[in-house]
PDB file of the backbone (N, CA, C, O) and the ligand in Angstrom, with CONECT records:
HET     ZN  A 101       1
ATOM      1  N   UNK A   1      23.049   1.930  17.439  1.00  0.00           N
ATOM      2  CA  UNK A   1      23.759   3.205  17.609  1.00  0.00           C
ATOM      3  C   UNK A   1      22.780   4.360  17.382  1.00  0.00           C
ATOM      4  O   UNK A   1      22.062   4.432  16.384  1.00  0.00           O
ATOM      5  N   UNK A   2      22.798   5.244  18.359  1.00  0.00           N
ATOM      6  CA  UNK A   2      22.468   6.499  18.230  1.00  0.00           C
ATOM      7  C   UNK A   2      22.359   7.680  17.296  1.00  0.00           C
ATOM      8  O   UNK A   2      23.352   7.775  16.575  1.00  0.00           O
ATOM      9  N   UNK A   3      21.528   8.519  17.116  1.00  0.00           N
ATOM     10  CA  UNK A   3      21.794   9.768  16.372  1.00  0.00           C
ATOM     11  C   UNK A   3      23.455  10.664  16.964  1.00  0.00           C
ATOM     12  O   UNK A   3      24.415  11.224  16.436  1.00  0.00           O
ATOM     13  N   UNK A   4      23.025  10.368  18.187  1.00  0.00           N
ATOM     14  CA  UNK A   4      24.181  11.376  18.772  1.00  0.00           C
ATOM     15  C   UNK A   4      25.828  10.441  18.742  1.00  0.00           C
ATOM     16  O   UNK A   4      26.940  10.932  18.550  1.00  0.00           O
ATOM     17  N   UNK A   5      25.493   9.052  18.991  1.00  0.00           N
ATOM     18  CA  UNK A   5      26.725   8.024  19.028  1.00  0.00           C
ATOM     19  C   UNK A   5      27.345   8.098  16.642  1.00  0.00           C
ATOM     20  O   UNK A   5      28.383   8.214  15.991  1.00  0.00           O
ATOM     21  N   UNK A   6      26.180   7.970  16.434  1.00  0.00           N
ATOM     22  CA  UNK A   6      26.706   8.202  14.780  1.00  0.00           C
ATOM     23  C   UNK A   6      27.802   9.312  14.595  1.00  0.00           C
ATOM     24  O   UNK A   6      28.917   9.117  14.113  1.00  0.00           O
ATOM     25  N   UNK A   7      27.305  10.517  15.057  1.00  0.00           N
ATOM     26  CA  UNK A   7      27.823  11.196  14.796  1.00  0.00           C
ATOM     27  C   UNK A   7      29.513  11.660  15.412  1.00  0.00           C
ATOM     28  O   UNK A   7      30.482  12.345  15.086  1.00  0.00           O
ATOM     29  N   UNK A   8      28.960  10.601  16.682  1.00  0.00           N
ATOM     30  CA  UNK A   8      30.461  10.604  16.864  1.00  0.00           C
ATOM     31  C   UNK A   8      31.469  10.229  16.494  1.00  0.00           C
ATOM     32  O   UNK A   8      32.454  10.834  16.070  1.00  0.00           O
ATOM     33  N   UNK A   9      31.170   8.733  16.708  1.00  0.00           N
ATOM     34  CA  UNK A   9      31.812   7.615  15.816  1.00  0.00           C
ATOM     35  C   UNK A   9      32.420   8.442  14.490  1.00  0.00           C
ATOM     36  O   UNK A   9      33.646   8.517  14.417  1.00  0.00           O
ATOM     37  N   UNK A  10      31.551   9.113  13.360  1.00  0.00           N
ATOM     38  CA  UNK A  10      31.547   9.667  12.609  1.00  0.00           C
ATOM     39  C   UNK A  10      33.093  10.539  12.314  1.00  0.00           C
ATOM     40  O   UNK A  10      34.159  10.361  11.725  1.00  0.00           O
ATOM     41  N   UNK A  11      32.336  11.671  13.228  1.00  0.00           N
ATOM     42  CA  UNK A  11      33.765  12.599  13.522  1.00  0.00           C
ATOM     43  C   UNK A  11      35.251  11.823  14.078  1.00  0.00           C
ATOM     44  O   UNK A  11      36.307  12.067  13.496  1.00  0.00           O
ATOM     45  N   UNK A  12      35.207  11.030  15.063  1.00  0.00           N
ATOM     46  CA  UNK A  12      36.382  10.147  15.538  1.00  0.00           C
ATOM     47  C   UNK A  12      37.037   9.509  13.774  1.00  0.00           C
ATOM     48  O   UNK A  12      38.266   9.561  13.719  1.00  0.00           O
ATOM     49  N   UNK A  13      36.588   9.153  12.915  1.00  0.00           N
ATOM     50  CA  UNK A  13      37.125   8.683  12.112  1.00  0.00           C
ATOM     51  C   UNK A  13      37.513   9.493  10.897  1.00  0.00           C
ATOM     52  O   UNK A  13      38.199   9.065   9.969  1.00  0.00           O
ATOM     53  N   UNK A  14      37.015  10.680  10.998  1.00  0.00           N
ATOM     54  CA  UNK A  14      37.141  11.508  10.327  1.00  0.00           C
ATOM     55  C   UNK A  14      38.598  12.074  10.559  1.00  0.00           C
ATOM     56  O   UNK A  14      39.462  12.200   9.691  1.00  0.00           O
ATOM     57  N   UNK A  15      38.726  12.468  12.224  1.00  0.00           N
ATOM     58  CA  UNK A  15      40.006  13.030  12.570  1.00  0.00           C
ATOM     59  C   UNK A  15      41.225  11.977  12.180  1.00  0.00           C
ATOM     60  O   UNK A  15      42.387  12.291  12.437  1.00  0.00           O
ATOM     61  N   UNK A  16      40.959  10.919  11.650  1.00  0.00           N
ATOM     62  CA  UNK A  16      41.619   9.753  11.128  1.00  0.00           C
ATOM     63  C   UNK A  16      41.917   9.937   9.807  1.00  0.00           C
ATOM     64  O   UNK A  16      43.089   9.872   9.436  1.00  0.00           O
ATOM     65  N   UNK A  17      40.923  10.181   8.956  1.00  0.00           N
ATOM     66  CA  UNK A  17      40.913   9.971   7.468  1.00  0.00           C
ATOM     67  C   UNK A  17      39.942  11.403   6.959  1.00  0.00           C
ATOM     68  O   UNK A  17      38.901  11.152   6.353  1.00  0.00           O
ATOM     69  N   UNK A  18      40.163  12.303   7.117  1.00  0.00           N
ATOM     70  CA  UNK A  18      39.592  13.359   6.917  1.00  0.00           C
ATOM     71  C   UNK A  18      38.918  13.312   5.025  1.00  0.00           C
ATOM     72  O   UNK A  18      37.835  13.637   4.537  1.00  0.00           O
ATOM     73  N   UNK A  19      39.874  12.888   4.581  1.00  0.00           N
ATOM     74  CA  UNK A  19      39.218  12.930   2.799  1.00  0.00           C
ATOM     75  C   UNK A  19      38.019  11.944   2.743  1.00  0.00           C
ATOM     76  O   UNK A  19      37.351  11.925   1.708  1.00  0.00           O
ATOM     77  N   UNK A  20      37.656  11.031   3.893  1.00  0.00           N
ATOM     78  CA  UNK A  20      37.096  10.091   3.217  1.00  0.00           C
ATOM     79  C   UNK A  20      35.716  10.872   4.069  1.00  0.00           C
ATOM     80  O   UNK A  20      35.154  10.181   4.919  1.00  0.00           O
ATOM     81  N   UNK A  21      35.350  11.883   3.895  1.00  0.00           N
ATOM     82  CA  UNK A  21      34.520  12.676   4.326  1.00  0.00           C
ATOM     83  C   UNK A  21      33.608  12.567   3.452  1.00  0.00           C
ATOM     84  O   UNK A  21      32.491  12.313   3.902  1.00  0.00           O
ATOM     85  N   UNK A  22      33.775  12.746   1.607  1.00  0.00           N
ATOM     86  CA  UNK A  22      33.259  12.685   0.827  1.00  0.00           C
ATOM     87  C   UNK A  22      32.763  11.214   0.366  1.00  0.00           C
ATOM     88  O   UNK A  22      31.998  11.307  -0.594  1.00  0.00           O
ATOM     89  N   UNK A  23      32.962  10.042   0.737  1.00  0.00           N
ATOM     90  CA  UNK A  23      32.410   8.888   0.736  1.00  0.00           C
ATOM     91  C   UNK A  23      31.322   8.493   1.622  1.00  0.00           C
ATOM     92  O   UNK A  23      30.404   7.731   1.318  1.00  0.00           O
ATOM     93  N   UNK A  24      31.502   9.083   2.763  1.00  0.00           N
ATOM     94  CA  UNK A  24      30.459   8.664   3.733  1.00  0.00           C
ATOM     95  C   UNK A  24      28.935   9.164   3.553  1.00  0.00           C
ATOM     96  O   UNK A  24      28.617  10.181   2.936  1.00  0.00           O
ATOM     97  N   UNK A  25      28.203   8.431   4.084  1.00  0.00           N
ATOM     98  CA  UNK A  25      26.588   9.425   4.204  1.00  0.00           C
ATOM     99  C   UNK A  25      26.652   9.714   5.582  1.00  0.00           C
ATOM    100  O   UNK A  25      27.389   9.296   6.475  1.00  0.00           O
ATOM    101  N   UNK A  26      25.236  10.939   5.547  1.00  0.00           N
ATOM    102  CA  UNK A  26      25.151  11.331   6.736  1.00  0.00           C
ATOM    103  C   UNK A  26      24.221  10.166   7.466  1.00  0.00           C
ATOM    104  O   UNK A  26      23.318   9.475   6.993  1.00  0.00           O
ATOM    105  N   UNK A  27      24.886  10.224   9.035  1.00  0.00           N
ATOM    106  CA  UNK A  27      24.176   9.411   9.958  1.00  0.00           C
ATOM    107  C   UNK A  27      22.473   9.871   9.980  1.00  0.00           C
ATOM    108  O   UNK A  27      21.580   9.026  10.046  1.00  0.00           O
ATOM    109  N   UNK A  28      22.229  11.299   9.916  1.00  0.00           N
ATOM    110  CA  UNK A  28      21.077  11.890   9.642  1.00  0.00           C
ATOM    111  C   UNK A  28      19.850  11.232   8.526  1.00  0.00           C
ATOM    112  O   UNK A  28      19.003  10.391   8.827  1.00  0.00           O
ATOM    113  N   UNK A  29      20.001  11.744   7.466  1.00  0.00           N
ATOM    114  CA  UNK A  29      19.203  12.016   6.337  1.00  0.00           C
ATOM    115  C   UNK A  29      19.616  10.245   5.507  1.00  0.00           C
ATOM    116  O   UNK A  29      18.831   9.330   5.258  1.00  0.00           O
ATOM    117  N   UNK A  30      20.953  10.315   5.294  1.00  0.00           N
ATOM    118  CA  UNK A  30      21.186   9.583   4.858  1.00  0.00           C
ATOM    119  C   UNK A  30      22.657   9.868   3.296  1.00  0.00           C
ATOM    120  O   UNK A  30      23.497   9.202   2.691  1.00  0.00           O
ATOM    121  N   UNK A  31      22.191  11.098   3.335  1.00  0.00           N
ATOM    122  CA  UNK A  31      22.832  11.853   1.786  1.00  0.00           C
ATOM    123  C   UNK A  31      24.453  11.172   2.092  1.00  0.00           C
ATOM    124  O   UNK A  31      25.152  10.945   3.079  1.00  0.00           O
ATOM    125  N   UNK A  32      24.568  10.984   0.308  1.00  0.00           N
ATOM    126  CA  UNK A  32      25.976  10.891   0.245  1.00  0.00           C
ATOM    127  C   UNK A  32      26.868  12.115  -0.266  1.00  0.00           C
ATOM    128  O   UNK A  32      26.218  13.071  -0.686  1.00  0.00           O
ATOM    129  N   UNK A  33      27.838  12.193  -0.284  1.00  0.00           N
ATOM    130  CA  UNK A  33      28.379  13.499  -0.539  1.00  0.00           C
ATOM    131  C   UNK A  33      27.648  14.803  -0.260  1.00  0.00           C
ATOM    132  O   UNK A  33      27.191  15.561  -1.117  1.00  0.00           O
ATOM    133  N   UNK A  34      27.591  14.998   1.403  1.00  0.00           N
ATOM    134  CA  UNK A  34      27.040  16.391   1.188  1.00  0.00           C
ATOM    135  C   UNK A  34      27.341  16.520   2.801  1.00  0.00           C
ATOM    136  O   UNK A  34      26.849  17.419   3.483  1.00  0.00           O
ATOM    137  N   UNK A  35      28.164  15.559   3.288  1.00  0.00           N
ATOM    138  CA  UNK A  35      29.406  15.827   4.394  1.00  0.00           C
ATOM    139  C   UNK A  35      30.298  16.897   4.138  1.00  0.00           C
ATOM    140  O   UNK A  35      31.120  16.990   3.227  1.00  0.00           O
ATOM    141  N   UNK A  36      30.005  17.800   5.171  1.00  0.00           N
ATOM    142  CA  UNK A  36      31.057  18.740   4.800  1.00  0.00           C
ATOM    143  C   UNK A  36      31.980  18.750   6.435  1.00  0.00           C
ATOM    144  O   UNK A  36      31.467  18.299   7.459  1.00  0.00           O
ATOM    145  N   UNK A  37      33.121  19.237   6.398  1.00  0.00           N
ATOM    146  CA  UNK A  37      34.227  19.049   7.521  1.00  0.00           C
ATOM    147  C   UNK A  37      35.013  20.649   7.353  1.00  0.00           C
ATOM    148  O   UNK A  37      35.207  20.954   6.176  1.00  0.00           O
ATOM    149  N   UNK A  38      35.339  21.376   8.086  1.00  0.00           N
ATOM    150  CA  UNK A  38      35.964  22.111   7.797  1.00  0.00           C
ATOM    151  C   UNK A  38      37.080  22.798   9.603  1.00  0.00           C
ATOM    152  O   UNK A  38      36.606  22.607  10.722  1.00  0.00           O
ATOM    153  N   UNK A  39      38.049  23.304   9.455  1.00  0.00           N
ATOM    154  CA  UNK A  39      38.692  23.296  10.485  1.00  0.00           C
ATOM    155  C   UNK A  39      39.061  24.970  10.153  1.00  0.00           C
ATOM    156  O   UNK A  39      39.721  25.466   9.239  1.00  0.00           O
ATOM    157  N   UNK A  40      38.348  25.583  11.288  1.00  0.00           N
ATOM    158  CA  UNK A  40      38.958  27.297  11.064  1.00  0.00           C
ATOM    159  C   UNK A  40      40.130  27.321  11.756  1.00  0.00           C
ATOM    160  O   UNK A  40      40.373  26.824  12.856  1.00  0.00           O
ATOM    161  N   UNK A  41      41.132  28.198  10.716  1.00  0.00           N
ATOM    162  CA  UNK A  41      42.391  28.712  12.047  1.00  0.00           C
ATOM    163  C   UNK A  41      42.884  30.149  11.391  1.00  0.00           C
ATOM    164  O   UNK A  41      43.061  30.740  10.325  1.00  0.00           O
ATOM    165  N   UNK A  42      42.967  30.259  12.772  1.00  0.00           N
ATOM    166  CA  UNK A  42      44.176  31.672  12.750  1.00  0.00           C
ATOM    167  C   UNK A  42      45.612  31.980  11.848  1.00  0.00           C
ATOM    168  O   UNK A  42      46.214  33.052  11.813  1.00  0.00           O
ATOM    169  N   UNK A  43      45.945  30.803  11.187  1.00  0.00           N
ATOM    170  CA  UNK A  43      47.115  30.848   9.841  1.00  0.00           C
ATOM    171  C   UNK A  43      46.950  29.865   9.679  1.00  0.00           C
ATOM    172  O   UNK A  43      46.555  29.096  10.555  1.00  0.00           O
ATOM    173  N   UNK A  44      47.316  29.393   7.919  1.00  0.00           N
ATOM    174  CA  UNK A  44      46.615  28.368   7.499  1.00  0.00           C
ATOM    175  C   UNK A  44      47.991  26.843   7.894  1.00  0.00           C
ATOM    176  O   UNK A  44      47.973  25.677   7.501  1.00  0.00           O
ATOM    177  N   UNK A  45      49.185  27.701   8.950  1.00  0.00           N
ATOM    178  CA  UNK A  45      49.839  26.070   8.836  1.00  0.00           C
ATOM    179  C   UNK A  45      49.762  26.182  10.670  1.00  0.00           C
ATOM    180  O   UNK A  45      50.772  25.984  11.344  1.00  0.00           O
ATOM    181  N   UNK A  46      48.664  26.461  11.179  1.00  0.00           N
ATOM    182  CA  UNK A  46      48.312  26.048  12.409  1.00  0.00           C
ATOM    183  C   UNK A  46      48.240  24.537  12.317  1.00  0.00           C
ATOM    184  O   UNK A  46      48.281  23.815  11.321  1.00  0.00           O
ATOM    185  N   UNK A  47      48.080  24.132  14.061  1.00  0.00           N
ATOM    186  CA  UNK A  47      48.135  22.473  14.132  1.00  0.00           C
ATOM    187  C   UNK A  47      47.168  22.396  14.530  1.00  0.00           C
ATOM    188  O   UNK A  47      46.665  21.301  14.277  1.00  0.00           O
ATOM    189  N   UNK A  48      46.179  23.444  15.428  1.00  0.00           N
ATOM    190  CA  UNK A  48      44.532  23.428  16.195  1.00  0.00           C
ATOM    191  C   UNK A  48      43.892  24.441  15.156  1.00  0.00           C
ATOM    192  O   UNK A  48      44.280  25.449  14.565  1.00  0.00           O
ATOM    193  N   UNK A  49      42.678  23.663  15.216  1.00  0.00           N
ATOM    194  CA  UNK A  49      42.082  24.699  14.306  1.00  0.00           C
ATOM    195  C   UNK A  49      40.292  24.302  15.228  1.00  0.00           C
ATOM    196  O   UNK A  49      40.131  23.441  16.093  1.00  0.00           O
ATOM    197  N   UNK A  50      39.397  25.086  14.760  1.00  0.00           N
ATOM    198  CA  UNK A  50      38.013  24.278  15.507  1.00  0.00           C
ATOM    199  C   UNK A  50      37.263  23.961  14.162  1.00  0.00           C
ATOM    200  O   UNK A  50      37.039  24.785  13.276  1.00  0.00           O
ATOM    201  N   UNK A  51      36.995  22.948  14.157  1.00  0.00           N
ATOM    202  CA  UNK A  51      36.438  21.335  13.366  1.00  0.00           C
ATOM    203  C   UNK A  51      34.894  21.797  13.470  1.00  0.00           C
ATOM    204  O   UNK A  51      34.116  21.961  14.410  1.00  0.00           O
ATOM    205  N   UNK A  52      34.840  21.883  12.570  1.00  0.00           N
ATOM    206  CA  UNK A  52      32.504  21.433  12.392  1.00  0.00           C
ATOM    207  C   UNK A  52      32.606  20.521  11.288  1.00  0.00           C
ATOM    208  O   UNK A  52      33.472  20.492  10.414  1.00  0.00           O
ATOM    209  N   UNK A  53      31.530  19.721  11.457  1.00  0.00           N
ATOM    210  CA  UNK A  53      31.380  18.844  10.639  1.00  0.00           C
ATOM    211  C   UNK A  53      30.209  18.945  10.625  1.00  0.00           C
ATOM    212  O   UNK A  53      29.769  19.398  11.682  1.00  0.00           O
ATOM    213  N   UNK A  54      29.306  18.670   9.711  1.00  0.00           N
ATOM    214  CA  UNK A  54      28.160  19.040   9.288  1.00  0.00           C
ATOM    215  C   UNK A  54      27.315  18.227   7.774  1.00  0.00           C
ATOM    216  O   UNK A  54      27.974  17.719   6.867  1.00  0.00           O
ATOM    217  N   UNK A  55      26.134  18.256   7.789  1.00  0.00           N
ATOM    218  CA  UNK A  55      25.336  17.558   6.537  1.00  0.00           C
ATOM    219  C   UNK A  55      24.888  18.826   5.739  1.00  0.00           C
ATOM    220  O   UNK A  55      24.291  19.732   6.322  1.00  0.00           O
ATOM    221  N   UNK A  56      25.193  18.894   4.325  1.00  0.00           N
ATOM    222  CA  UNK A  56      24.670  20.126   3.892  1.00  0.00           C
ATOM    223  C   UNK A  56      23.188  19.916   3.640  1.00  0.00           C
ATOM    224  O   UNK A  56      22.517  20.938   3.494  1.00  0.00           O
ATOM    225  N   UNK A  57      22.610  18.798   3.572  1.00  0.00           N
ATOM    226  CA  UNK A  57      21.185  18.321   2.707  1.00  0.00           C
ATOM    227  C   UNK A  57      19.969  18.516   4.145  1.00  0.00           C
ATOM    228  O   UNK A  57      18.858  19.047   4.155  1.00  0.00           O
ATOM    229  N   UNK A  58      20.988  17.636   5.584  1.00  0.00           N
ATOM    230  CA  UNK A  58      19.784  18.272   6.585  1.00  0.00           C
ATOM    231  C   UNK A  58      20.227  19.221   7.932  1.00  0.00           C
ATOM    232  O   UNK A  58      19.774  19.450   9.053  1.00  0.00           O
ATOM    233  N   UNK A  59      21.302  19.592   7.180  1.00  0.00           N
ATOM    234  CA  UNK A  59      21.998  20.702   8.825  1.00  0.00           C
ATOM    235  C   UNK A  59      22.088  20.462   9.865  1.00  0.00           C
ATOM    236  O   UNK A  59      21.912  21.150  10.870  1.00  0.00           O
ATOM    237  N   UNK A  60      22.454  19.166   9.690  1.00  0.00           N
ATOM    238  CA  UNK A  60      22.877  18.374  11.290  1.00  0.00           C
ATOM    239  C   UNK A  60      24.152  18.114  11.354  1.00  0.00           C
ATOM    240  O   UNK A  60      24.858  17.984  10.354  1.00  0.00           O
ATOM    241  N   UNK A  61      24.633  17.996  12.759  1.00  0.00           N
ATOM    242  CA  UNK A  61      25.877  17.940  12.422  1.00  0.00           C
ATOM    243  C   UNK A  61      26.627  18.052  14.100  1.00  0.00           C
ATOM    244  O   UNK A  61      25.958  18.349  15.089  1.00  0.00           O
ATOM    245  N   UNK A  62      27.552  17.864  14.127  1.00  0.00           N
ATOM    246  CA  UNK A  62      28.536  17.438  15.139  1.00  0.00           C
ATOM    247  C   UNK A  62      29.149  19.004  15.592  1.00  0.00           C
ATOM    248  O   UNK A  62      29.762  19.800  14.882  1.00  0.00           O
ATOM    249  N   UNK A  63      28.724  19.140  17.129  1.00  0.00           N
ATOM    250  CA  UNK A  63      28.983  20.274  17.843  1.00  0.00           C
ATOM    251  C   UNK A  63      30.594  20.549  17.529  1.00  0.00           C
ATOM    252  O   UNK A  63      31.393  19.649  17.788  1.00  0.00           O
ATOM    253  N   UNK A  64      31.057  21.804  16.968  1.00  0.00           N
ATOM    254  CA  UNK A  64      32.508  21.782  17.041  1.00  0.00           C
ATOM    255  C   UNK A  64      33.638  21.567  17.868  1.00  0.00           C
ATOM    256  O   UNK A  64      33.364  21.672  19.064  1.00  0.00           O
ATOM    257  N   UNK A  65      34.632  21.343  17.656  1.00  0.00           N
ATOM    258  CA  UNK A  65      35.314  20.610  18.457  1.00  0.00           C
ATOM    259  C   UNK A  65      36.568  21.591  18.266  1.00  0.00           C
ATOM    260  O   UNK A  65      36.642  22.438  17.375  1.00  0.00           O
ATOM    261  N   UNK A  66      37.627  21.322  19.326  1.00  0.00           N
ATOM    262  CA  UNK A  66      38.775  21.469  18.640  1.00  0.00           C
ATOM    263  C   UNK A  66      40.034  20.981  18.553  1.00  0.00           C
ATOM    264  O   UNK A  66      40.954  21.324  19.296  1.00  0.00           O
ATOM    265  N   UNK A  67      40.102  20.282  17.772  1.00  0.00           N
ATOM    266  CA  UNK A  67      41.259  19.058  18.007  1.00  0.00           C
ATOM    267  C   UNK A  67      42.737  18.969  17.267  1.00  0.00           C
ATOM    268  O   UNK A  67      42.268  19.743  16.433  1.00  0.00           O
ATOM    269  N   UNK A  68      43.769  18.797  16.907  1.00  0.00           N
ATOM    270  CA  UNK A  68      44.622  18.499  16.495  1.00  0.00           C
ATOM    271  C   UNK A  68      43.612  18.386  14.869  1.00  0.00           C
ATOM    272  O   UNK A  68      42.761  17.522  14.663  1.00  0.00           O
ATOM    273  N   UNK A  69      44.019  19.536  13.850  1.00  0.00           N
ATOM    274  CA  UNK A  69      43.900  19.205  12.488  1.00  0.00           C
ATOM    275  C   UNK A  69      44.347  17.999  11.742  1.00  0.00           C
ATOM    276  O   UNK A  69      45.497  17.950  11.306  1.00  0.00           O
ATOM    277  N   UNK A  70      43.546  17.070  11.576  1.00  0.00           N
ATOM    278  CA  UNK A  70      43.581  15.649  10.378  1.00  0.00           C
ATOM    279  C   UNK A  70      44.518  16.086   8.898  1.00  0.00           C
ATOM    280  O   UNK A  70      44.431  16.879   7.960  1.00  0.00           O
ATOM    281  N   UNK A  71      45.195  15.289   9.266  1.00  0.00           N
ATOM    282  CA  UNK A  71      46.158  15.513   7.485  1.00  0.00           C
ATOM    283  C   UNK A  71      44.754  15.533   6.287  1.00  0.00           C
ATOM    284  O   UNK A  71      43.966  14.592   6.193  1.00  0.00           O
ATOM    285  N   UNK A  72      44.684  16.640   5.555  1.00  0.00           N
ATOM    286  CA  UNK A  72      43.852  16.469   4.014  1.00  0.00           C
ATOM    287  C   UNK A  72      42.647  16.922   4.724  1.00  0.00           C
ATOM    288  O   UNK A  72      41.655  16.564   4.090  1.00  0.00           O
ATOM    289  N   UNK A  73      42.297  17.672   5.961  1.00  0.00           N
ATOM    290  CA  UNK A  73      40.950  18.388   6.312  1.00  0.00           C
ATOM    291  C   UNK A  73      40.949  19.999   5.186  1.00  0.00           C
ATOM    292  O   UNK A  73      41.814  20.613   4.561  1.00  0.00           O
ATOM    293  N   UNK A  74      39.830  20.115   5.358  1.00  0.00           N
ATOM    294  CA  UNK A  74      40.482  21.511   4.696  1.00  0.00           C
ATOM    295  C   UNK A  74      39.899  22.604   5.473  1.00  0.00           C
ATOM    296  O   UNK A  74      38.757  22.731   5.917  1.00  0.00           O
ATOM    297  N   UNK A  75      41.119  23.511   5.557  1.00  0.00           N
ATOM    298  CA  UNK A  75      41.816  24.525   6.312  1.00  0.00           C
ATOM    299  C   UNK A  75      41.176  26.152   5.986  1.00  0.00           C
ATOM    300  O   UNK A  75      41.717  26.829   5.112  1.00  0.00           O
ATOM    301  N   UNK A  76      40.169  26.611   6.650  1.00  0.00           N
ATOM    302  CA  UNK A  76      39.857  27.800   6.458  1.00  0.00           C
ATOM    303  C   UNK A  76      40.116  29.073   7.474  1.00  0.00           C
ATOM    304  O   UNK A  76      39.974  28.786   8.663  1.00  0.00           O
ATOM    305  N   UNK A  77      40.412  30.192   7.232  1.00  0.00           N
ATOM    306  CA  UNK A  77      41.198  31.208   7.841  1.00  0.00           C
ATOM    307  C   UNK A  77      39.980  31.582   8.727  1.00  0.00           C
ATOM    308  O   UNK A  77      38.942  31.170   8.210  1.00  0.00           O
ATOM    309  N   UNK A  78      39.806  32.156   9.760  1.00  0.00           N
ATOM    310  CA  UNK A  78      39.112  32.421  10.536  1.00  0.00           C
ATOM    311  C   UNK A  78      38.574  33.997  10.080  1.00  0.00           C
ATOM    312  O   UNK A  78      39.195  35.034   9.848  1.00  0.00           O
ATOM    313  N   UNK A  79      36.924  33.608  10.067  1.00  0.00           N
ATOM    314  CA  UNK A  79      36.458  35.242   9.241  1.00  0.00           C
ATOM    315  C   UNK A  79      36.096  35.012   8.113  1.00  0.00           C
ATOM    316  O   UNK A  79      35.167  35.704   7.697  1.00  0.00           O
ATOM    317  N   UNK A  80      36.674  33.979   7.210  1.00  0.00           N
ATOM    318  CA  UNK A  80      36.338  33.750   6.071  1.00  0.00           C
ATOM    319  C   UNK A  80      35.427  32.519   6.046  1.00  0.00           C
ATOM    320  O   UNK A  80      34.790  32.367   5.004  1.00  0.00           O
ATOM    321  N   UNK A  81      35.253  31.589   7.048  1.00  0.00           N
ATOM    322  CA  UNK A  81      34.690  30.765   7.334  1.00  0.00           C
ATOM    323  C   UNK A  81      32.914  30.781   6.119  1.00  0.00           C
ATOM    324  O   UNK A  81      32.466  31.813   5.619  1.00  0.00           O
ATOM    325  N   UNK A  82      32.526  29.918   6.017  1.00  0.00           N
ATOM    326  CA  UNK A  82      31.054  29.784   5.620  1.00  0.00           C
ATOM    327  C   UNK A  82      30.737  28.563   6.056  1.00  0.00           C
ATOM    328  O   UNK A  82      30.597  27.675   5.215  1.00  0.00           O
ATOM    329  N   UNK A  83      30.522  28.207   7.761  1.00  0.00           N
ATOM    330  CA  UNK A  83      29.235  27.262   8.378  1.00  0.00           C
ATOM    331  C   UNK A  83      27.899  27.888   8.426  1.00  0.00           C
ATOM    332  O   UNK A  83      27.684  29.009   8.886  1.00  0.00           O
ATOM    333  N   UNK A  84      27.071  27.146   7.955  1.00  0.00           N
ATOM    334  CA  UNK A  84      25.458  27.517   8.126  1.00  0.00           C
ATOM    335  C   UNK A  84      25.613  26.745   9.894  1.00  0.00           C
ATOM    336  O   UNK A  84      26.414  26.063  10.533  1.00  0.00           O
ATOM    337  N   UNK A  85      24.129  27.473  10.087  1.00  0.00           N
ATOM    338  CA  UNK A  85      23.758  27.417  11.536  1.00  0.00           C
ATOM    339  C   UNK A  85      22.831  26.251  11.549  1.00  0.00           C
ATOM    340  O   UNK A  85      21.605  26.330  11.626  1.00  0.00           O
ATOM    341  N   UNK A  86      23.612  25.049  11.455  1.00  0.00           N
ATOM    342  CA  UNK A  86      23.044  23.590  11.645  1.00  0.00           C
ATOM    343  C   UNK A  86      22.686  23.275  13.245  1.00  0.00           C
ATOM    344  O   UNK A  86      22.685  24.027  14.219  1.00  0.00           O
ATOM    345  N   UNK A  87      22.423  22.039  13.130  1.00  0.00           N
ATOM    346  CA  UNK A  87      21.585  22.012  14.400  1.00  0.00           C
ATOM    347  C   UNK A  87      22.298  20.947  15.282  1.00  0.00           C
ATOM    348  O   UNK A  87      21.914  19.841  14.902  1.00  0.00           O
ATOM    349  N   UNK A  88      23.126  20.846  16.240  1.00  0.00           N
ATOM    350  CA  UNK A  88      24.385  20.254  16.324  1.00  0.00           C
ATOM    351  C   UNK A  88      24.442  19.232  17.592  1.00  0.00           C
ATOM    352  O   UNK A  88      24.341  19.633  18.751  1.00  0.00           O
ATOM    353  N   UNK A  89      24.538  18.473  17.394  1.00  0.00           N
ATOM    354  CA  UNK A  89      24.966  17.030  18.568  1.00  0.00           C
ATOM    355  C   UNK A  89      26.144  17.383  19.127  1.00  0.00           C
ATOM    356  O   UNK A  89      27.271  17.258  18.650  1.00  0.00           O
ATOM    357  N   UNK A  90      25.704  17.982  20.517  1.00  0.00           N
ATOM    358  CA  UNK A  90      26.680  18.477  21.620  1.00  0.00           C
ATOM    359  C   UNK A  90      27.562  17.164  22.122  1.00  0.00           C
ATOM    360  O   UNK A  90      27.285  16.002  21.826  1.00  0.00           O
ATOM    361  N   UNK A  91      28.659  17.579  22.927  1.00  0.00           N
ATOM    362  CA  UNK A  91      29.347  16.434  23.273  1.00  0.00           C
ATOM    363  C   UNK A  91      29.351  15.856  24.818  1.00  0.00           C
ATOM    364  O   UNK A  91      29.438  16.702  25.707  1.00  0.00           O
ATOM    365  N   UNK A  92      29.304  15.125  25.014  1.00  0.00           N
ATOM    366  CA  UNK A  92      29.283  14.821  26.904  1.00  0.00           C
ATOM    367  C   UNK A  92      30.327  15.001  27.218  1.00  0.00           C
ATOM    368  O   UNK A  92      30.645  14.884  28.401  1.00  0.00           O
TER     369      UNK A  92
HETATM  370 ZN    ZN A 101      22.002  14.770   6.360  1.00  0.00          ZN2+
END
């Protein structure tokens, strides 16, 4: 599997089990706990929100998406957001 297939795989299971964000390592570097996931929206009981997922240790990370919000993602208001400008595995 790929840098770019990890990270998919990655995110696909995430939109599954969003808490277990903090168990995984990154497909990248390797770090554990330093997965971060976050879903911006326009009010916080929206159902779409746009998803980055990201490594805090090497700023890689999965081009945002925007999908149906994962039960237990966590939910940030748009504007208030804090993504760093990681370096991101676009999607086909
Ligand atoms: Zn990493």
């Amino acid at each position: 599997m790929d840098q770019h297939e990890a990270w998919g795989a990655l995110y696909d299971d995430l939109m599954v089990d969003a808490p277990s964000a903090s168990t995984r390592r990154c497909p990248n570097c390797g770090a554990g706990s330093s997965l971060r996931l976050i879903c911006t929206v326009t009010g916080l009981d929206a159902g779409t929100g746009l998803a980055a997922l990201w490594c805090a240790e090497c700023l890689e990370g999965m081009a945002p998406n925007f999908p149906l919000i994962p039960d237990g993602a966590e939910r940030v208001l748009r504007g208030t957001e804090r993504v760093p400008n990681y370096r991101c595995w676009g999607w086909h």
